[in-house]
C-alpha positions, 0 to 999 in steps of 0.5 A, spaced: 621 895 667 620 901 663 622 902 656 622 899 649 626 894 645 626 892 638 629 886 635 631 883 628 633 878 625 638 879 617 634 874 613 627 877 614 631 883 609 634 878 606 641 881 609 643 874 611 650 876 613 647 881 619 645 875 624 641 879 629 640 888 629 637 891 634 635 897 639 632 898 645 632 904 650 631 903 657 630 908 664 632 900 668 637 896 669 636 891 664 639 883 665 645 881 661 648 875 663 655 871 660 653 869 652 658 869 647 657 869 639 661 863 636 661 866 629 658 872 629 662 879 631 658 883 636 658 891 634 654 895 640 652 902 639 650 907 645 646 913 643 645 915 650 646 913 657 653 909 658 655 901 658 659 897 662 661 891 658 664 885 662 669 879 659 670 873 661 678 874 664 675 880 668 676 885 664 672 891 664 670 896 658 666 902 659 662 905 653 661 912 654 655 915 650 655 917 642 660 911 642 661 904 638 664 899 641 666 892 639 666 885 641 670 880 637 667 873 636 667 868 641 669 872 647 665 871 654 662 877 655 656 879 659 654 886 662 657 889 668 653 887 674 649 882 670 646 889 667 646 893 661 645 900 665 639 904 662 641 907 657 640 908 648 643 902 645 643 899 638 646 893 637 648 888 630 652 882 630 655 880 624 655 872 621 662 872 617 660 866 615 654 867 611 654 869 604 650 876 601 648 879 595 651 886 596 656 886 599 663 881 596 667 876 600 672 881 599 668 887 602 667 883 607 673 880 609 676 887 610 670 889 615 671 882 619 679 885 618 678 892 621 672 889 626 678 886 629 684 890 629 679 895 633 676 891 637 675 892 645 675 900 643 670 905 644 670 910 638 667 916 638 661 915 632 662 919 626 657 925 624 654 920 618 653 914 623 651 917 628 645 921 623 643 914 619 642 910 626 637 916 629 634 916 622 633 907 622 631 907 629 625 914 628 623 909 622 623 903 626 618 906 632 613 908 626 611 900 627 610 899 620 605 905 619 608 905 612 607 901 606 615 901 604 617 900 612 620 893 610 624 897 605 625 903 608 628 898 614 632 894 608 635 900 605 637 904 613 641 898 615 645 896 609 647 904 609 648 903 617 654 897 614 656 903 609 658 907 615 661 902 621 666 900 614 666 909 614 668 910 620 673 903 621 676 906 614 678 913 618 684 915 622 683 914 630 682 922 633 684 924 639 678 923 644 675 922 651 680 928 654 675 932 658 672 925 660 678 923 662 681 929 667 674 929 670 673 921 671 680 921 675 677 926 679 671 924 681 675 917 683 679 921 688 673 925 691 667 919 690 665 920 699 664 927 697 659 931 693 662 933 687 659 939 683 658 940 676 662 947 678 668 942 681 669 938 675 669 944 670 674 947 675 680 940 675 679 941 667 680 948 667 674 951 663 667 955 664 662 950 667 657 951 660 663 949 656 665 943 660 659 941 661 657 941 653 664 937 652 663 932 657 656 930 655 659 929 648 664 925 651 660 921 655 653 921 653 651 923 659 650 929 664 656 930 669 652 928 675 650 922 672 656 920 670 658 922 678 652 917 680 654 911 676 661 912 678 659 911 685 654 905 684 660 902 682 665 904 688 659 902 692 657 895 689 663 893 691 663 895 697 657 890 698 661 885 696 667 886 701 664 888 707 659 886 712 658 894 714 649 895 714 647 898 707 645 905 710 652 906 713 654 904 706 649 909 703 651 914 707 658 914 706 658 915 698 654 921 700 646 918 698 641 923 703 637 917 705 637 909 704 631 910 701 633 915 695 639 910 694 635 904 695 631 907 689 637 909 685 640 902 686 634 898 683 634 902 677 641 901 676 642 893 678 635 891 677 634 888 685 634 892 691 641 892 695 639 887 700 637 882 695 643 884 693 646 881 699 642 876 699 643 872 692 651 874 693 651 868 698 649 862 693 649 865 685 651 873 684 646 876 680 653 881 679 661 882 679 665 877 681 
């Protein structure tokens, strides 16, 4: 498995308040199954790629990229697939039972309020947010090479609170519009090989602009996108039919069985026929 993950605990900066921050920024499929946070609110933050997000009623969340999304405190919840999906990913979870030196019980009960009114939503990141995440995590790759890392850390993660109470602070905007015309299209068109041409032209702009705003909206190419949409339809026909892989891979538009077996490991982390073979005692995937 390919790619890198960091992982901090609050009380080694003396930020008792944040549980666990972390990021980690993978090309495979990485194991997430079922868990829960009993007293802690869960913010994960995606830079790059996408995340499909699983709870325990069956309902399913998509968190496009340059997004931060919300899970509340003790909601079941796992990937979708029993996978976090390659992608860039930060990630905080929040004790609101736990004291801070910083931030007032106030401060605090009014980011645990609108952590609340807004959970289960992916919300665009604001320019600020966005800028310190990128900042924290180029100072978390330098790996103690300087003498104030711990310092710098402290200060970047606290700011990286200031900026989520920021961002919750501001009206929601209109979002996700060219994401949502090409995504319709694409459900409809999934058999096909669709192009970046066909996309732009169902949201009526240039194949420049439209591929400039779908990766904004997205964080991902529109190809990707497409990619991931028809792994998606196709896992689920694994499950529901006895059809042979191949057939299946031909029928979503893979070239060979050998190029899709590659794609679909990296995404889901085992071959389509282990898939199979697993679905039968306890699924590593959707139920």
């Amino acid at each position: 498995m390919s790619g890198k993950r960091y992982e901090f605990t609050g009380k080694a900066f003396d930020i008792p308040f944040i549980h666990k921050i972390g990021y980690q920024a993978y090309n495979h499929a990485v194991p997430l199954d079922f868990h829960q946070h009993m007293s802690g609110v869960e913010i994960t933050i995606v830079l790059k790629g996408s995340a499909d997000w699983l709870v325990g009623d069956g309902r399913r969340y998509r968190q496009p990229g340059n997004t931060l999304f919300i899970m509340p405190e003790k909601l079941n919840h796992k990937g979708s697939g029993n996978v976090i999906f390659p992608c860039h990913l930060c990630w905080l979870i929040l004790d609101f039972n736990a004291a801070d030196l910083v931030f007032s019980d106030k401060m605090l009960q009014s980011l645990r309020g609108r952590l609340k009114e807004q959970a289960l939503q992916s919300l665009l990141l604001t320019p600020g947010l966005r800028k310190i995440l990128e900042q924290t995590v180029a100072t978390i790759k330098r790996k103690r090479l300087s003498p104030l890392y711990h310092k710098e850390l402290q200060i970047e993660f606290y700011a990286i609170i200031l900026e989520i109470m920021e961002q919750l602070r501001q009206p929601a905007s209109p979002r996700f519009s060219v994401l949502r015309r090409a995504e319709e299209y694409i459900e409809h068109n999934l058999r096909k090989n669709i192009s970046v041409a066909e996309l732009a032209g169902a949201c009526q702009l240039s194949e420049s602009h439209f591929f400039i705003r779908f990766k904004e909206e997205s964080g991902l190419t529109p190809l990707d996108f497409v990619l991931r949409k028809k792994l998606g339809a196709v896992e689920q026909r694994l499950r529901e039919s006895s059809r042979s892989i191949t057939e299946i891979a031909f029928e979503f538009g893979f070239s060979s069985s050998q190029y899709f077996a590659v794609i679909f490991k990296r995404y889901f982390g085992c071959s389509p026929g282990q898939w199979r073979k697993q679905k039968g005692r306890r699924s590593l995937f959707i139920q």
